[in-house]
DRENLUM-540461 format. One line per 3 residues: number of its first residue (from 0); for each residue z, x, y of C-alpha. Coordinates in nm, 2 decimals. Layout:
N
NUM) Z:X:Y; ...
This chain:
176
0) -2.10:-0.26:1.81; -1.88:0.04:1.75; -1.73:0.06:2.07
3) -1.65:-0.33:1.98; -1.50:-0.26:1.66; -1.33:0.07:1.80
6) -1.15:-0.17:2.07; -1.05:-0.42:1.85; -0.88:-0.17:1.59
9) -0.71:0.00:1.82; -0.58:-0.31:2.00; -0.45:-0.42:1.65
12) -0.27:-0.10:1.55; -0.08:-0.04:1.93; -0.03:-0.45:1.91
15) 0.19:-0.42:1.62; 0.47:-0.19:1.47; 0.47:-0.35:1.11
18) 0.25:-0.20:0.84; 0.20:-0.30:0.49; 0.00:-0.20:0.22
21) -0.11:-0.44:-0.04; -0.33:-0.31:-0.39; -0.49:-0.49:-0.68
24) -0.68:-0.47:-0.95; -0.93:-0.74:-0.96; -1.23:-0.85:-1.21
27) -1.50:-1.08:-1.17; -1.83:-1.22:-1.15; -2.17:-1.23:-0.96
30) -2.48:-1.44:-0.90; -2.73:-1.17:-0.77; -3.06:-1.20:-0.63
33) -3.30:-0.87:-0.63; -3.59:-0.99:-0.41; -3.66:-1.31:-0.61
36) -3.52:-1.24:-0.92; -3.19:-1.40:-1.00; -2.91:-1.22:-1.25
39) -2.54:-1.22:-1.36; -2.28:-0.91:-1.34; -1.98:-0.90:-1.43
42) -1.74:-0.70:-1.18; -1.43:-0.48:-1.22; -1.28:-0.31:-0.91
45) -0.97:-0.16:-0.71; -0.92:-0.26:-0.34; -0.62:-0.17:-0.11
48) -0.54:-0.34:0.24; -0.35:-0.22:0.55; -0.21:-0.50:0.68
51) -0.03:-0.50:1.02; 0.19:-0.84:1.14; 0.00:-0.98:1.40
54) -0.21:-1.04:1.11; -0.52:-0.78:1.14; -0.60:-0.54:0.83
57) -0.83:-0.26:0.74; -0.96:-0.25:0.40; -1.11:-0.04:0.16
60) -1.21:-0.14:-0.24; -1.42:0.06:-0.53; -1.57:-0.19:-0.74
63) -1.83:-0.13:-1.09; -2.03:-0.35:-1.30; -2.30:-0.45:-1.50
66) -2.53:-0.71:-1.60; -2.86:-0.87:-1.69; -3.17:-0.97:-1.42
69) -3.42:-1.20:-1.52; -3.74:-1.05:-1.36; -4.05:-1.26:-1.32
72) -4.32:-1.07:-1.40; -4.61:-1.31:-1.27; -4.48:-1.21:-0.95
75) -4.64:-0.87:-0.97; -4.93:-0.99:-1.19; -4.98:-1.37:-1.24
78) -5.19:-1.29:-1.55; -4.88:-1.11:-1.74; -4.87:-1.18:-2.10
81) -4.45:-1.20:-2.11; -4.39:-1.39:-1.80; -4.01:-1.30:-1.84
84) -3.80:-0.97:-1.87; -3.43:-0.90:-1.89; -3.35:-0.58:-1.75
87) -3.01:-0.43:-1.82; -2.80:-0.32:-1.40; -2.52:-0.09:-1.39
90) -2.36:-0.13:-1.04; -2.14:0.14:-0.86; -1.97:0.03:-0.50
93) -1.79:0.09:-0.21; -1.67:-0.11:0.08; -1.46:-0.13:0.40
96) -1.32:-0.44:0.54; -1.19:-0.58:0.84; -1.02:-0.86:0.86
99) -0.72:-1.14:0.97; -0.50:-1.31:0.78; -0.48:-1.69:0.84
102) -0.18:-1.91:0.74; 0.02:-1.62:0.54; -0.19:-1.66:0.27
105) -0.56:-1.66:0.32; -0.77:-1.40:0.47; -1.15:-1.37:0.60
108) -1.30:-1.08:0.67; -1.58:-0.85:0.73; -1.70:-0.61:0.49
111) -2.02:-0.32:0.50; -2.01:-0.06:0.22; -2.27:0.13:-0.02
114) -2.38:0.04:-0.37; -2.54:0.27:-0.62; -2.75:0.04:-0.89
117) -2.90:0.18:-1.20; -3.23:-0.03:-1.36; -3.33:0.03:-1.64
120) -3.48:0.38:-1.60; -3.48:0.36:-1.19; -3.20:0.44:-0.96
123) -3.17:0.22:-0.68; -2.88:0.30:-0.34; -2.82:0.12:-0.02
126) -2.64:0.01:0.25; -2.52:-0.36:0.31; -2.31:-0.60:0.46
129) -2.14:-0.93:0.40; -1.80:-1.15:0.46; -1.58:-1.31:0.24
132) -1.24:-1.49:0.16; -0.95:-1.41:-0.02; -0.66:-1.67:-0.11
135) -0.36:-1.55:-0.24; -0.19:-1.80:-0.48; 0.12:-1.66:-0.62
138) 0.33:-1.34:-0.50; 0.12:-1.09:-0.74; -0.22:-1.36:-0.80
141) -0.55:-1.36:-0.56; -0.87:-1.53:-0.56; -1.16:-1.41:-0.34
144) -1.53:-1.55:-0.28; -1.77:-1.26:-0.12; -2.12:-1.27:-0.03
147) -2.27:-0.93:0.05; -2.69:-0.81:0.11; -2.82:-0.48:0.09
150) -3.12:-0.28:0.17; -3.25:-0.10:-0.15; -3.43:0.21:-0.21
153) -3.51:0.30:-0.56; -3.74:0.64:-0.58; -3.93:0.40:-0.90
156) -4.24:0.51:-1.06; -4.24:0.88:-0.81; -4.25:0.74:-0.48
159) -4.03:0.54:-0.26; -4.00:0.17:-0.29; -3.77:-0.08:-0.11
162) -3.58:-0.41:-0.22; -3.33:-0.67:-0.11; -3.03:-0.70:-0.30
165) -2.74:-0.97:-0.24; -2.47:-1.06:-0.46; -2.24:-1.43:-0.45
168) -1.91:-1.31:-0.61; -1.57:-1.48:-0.73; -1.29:-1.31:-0.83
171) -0.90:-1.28:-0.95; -0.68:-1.03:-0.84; -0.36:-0.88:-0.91
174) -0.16:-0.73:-0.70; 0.12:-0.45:-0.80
């Protein structure tokens, strides 16, 4: 898979002599599952894309947020007096994508990055992967849809536990 990815980035850079950098400032918000639990967190973030003109680009956005899970506690005992509890997440992430843009306006791309998630009292980090599109709909205005699922550990109650973690996101952007 690297050497894959190493062929087609450098295929895309010699291909093309036009670079151009695009930023924005985006904010957002997530449907987000953590095994079976479903939640809501509200995103903002940073993200900055090379983008050559045979219509490849490369990436890279810092995003935070925060948000409430709804965890069903008969699934760890189905005799649990509260069968409910909201626990408070604190999200911290990092991605890279790769990418084309389609029509001038709309990209789809690849994306793999790291997220740091805080719940409760536990601390939770993985690694993960996902796609998503981006539409830009005025010269400084973007929308983007992203899916993304990572592979949690959380060092919770002295000992190592893992999780899933996936996140269904919509955003507007800005772009300066």
């Amino acid at each position: 898979m690297k050497k894959v990815l190493s062929l087609v980035a450098t295929v895309a850079v010699l291909g093309s002599s036009v670079f151009a950098m695009d930023k924005s400032l985006y904010v957002g918000g997530q449907s987000v599952t953590l095994n079976k639990n479903q939640g809501v967190v509200g995103v903002v973030g940073y993200h900055a894309d090379g983008r050559w003109d045979n219509g490849f680009l490369l990436g890279v956005s810092g995003e935070m947020g925060g948000g409430q899970i709804k965890f069903d506690n008969t699934i760890v005992d189905a005799t649990a007096t509260t069968p409910t509890t909201d626990i408070t997440t604190l999200v911290l992430g990092t991605d890279l994508k790769i990418g084309y843009t389609l029509l001038k306006k709309l990209d789809i791309y690849a994306t793999g990055g790291f997220v740091l998630q805080s719940l409760e009292n536990d601390t939770g980090y993985g690694l993960g992967f996902g796609g998503g599109v981006s539409y830009t709909f005025t010269e400084k205005w973007n929308v983007r849809a992203e899916y993304k699922s990572y592979s949690m550990t959380t060092t919770a109650s002295g000992g190592n536990a893992s999780y899933d973690y996936a996140t269904t996101g919509l955003s507007v952007g800005y772009r300066f």
